[in-house]
Residue, then its C-alpha position, 0 to 999 in steps of 0.5 A: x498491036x498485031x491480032x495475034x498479040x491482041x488474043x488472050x494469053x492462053x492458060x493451058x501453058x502456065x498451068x501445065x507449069x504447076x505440079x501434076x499432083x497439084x493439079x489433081x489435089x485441087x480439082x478434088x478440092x473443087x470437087x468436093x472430093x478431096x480425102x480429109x488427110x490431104x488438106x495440109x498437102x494442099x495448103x503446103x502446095x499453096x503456101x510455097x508457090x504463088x504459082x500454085x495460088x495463081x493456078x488455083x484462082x485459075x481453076x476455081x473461076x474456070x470451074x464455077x463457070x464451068x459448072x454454070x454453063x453446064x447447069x444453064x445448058x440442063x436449064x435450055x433443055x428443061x426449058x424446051x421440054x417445058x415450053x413444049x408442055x406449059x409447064x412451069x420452068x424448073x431448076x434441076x439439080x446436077x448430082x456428085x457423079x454427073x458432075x464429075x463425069x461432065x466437068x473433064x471436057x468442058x474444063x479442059x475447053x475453058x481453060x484453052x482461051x485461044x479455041x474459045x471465042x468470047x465475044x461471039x455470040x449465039x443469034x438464034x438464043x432468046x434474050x432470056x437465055x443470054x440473060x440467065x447465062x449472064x447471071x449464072x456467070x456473075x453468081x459463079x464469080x461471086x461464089x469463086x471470090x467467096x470460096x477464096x476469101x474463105x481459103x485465105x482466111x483459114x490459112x492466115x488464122x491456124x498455124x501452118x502445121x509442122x513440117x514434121x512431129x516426133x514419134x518416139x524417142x529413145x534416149x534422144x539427147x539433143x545438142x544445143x540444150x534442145x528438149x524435143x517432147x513426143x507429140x511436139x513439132x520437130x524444128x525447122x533448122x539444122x536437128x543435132x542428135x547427140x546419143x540414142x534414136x528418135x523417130x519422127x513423122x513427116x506431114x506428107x505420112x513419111x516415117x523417119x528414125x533416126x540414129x545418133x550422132x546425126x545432123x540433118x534439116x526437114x527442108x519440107x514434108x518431101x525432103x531431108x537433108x542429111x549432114x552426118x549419121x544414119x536414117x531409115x526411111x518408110x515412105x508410104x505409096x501416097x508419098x512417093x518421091x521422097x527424097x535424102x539428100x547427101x553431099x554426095x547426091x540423092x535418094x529418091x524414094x519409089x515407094x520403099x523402106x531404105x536406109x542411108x547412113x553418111x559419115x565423116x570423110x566416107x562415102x554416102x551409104x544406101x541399102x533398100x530393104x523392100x520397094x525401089x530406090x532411084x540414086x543420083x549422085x551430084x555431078x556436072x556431066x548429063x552422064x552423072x545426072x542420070x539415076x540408077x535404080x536399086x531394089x531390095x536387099x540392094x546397097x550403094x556407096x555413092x561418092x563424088x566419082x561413081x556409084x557402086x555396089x555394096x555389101x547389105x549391112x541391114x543390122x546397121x540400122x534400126x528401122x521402124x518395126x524395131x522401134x514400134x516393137x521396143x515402145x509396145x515392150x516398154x508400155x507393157x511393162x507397169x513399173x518403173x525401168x532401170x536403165x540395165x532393163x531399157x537396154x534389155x528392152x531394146x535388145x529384145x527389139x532388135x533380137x524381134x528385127x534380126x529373127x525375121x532375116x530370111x539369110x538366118x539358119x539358126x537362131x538362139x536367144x537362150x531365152x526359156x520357155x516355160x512349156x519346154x524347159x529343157x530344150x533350146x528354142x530355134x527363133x529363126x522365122x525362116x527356119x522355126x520348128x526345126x533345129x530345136x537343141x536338146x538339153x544333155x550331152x547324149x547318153x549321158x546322165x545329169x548333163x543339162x545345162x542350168x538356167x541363170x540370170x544373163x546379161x541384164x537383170x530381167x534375162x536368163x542364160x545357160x551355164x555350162x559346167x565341165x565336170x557334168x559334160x553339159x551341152x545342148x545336142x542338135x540333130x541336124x540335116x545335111x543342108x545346115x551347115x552353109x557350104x557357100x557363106x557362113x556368119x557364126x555369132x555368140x555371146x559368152x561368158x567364160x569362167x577361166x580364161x586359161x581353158x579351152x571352151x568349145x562353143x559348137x562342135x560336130x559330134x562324130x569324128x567325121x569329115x567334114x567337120x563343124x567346129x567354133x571355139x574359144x582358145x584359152x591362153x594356156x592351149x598348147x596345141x593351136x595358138x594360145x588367146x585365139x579363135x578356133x574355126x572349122x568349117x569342114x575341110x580345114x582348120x583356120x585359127x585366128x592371131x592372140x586376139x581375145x581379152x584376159x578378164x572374164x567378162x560378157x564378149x561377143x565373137x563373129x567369125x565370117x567365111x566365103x568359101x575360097x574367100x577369107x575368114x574375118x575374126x571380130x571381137x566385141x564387133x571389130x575386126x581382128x583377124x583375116x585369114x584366107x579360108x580353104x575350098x568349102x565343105x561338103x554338105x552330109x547329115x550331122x549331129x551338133x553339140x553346143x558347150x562340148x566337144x564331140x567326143x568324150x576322150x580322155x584328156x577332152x575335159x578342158x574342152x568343155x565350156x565352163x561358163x556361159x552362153x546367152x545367144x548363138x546365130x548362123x547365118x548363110x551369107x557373109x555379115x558386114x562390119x556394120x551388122x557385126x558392129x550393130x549385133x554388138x551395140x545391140x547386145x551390150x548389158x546395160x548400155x544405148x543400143x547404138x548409141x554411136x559410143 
């Protein structure tokens, strides 16, 4: 054996082997500062890698003798200073902050074996100071193989803790007879979600909401695998790295919220609502191993071919907030719900979710406020305490709409009635009216189906004109049974696209100037129509339920029905947020329920 085989294998590498987090979490441990809530990741660390368990013996020896030197060398000092004096020879203690400044070197030094020589010896120590180092070192190894001992106890006596626990649940129906219970440990193989939302807590702090029909499987507090469906991730600092993987690639968190939503034979969709996101899709080149990084209001579909860029559909998905929002409405209510008063309930969680959207001009749930009876309320937080509408058509006499109950038993809407000409007057500025990207989005009700019900209107005759209305099947003029669409400087008319029964639909119109203007009944797409150049922003005056001017032969323009919620956006919504604007609305059913 040459010399160089006969030296000690050196450590540094075999440790440098082990995750640095690891390493950081078992020196607090060693150090008696580790925070109460990263025990488990500890253990975890533990538990799934004997490596781990054999740098932590490494660590654990290292360090007791580690402190024994240090405290053998405080004892040389003191027994220097004592002898000098007569005095007796005392122990002196190290504190917490001492400790942890003077343990880095030395530790660093004990684990690197090839500088170190263990076998030399010092020739000018006394023999008490060999003696006393000697049973300081066995006390350390002693004390080492205690503490271990103690560790290995507790782990095999208390269960590991569970990779994930459910948070909430709303309406979750689970395949395979499965009954998960709040409060309970999720199970460790492949989680079916047949209808409604669940949202679990991973031990490493992360909170995942999911939204059926969705297959996935927790691999550990760090990793989920997603078969099918959609899940919003809210990964908090502590937890970095994170990650969703896809049969297409994988989402690695950087400290974000993100959504990802994978469906049958369709690319692997991501949107990052705040932080950042690295994507790398599977591959087999070095070229498509490398991530691209996405930042907020950002979205991919990534495929087996590329990642590209997306159109943001954050609506699609039900994130956190909206879940806490919905679970404190329903703990404030004392009795008993119904399911028509859980669906309202759960549209009042996403209604809180889409009036934080900064893209949001406008936003009217047509929900009564006790202080201000005859005024609609603008609940757009980008745009609150402007746009408030006025009950009345102007100058006329007797034209408030009335409040009546709406889509679910616990709301109101507003019921328009031609015969008084009611409205609701808007005064508006120049800069309200988007001139780039526009989304307009009602609900309604109509009474007749034959007549023309305008549903927002400019009210001077002026170019350019504002104007959005449902054509009833017996209009002469413009296409009977569809969408009429003005954005200022042209006309775009839908093809016969609306139901002939009276009943609660939702209508969305979208335009980009010198784009398209898509039509979309009860959240699917029914009409694409090139748009004209855009228009020119000037001030205007707004009426909702009339038109603009009070011409004879206007009076079947006025709505006769009702409205229970208007929204105008300055960007363009996906197919997505328009299907989820729709899910979420629906009287009396599971907001999102994939049905």
């Amino acid at each position: 054996m040459t010399e160089d085989q006969a030296k000690p294998k050196h450590p540094r590498g075999f440790v440098s082997r082990c995750d640095p987090e690891f390493l950081r979490l078992a020196l607090c441990y060693l150090e008696n500062e580790l925070p109460p809530g990263a025990l488990p990741q500890l253990k975890d660390y533990l538990e799934s890698n004997p490596l781990n368990r054999e740098a932590f013996v490494r660590l654990s020896f290292a360090y007791t003798a580690a402190v024994g030197e240090l405290r053998s060398q405080s004892l040389l000092k003191n027994m220097d200073r004592q002898n000098q004096s007569g005095d007796a020879v005392i122990m002196p203690a190290l504190s917490t902050s001492e400790s942890s400044q003077t343990l880095a070197t030395p530790l660093v030094e004990m684990l690197d074996w090839d500088r170190r020589d263990l076998k030399s010896t010092n020739a000018d120590k006394s023999g008490l100071v060999w003696r006393t180092r000697s049973w300081l070192a066995f006390g350390g190894l002693a004390a080492a193989v205690v503490i271990m001992a103690l560790m290995i106890w507790r782990m095999t006596s208390s269960p590991p803790a569970p990779r994930a626990v459910l948070v909430e649940s709303i309406h979750a129906h689970w395949l395979g007879g499965r009954t998960e219970r709040v409060g309970h440990a999720m199970p460790s193989g492949m989680i079916q979600l047949a209808r409604g939302t669940a949202e679990f807590r991973t031990r490493t702090g992360v909170t995942v909401v999911v939204q059926a029909p969705a297959r996935l499987r927790i691999q550990s507090g760090q990793r989920i695998w997603l078969s099918s469906g959609k899940i919003v991730a809210k990964v908090p600092h502590t937890s970095v790295g994170f990650t969703v993987q896809t049969l297409y690639g994988s989402l690695i968190d950087l400290g974000t919220e993100f959504g990802v939503s994978q469906q049958p034979g369709k690319p692997t969709y991501a949107e990052v609502f705040q932080g950042h996101v690295a994507v790398a899709r599977v591959g087999h080149t070095a070229k498509s191993a490398v991530p691209r990084i996405i930042g907020s209001s950002q979205a991919v579909n990534m495929s087996n071919n590329r990642i590209v860029s997306a159109r943001p559909m954050s609506f699609m998905f039900v994130r956190p907030r909206e879940v806490a929002y919905w679970a404190k409405l329903r703990l404030s209510d004392k009795k008993a719900l119904s399911p028509a008063d859980q669906g309202y309930l759960r549209w009042l969680a996403f209604s809180h979710n889409l009036s934080e959207s900064p893209n949001l001009r406008a936003y009217y749930t047509f929900t009564p406020e006790p202080a201000r009876p005859n005024q609609l309320v603008n609940q757009a937080i980008a745009t609150r305490g402007k746009y408030d509408g006025q009950f009345g058509y102007p100058g006329v006499p007797d034209s408030n709409p009335v409040w009546v109950p709406g889509r679910w038993a616990t709301s109101q809407v507003l019921k328009f009635v031609p015969s008084r000409r009611t409205a609701v007057a808007l005064q508006v500025g120049p800069h309200f009216v988007p001139i780039h990207a526009i989304t307009i989005a009602v609900w309604l009700k109509p009474a007749s189906m034959i007549r023309t019900d305008h549903i927002i209107n400019q009210i001077r005759k002026t170019d350019p004109r504002f104007n959005f209305c449902w054509l009833g099947s017996a209009e002469s003029d413009f296409t009977p049974r569809g969408i009429y669409f003005d954005w200022g400087t042209g006309r775009v008319i839908s093809t016969p696209v609306l139901p002939t029964q009276s009943a609660w639909t939702f209508l969305a119109v979208t335009a980009r100037a010198r784009g398209h203007v898509r039509f979309y009944v009860n959240g699917k797409l029914v009409c694409t129509r090139p748009c004209p150049p855009p228009p020119v922003a000037k001030s205007m005056s707004l009426l909702i339920g009339a038109p603009g001017l009070l011409n004879v032969g206007t009076e079947h323009m006025y709505m006769q029905g009702k409205i229970g919620e208007l929204a105008i956006f300055n960007r363009v919504l996906g197919q997505g947020d328009v299907d989820a604007m729709y899910r979420a609305g629906r009287p009396a059913r599971m907001i999102r329920s994939g049905k």
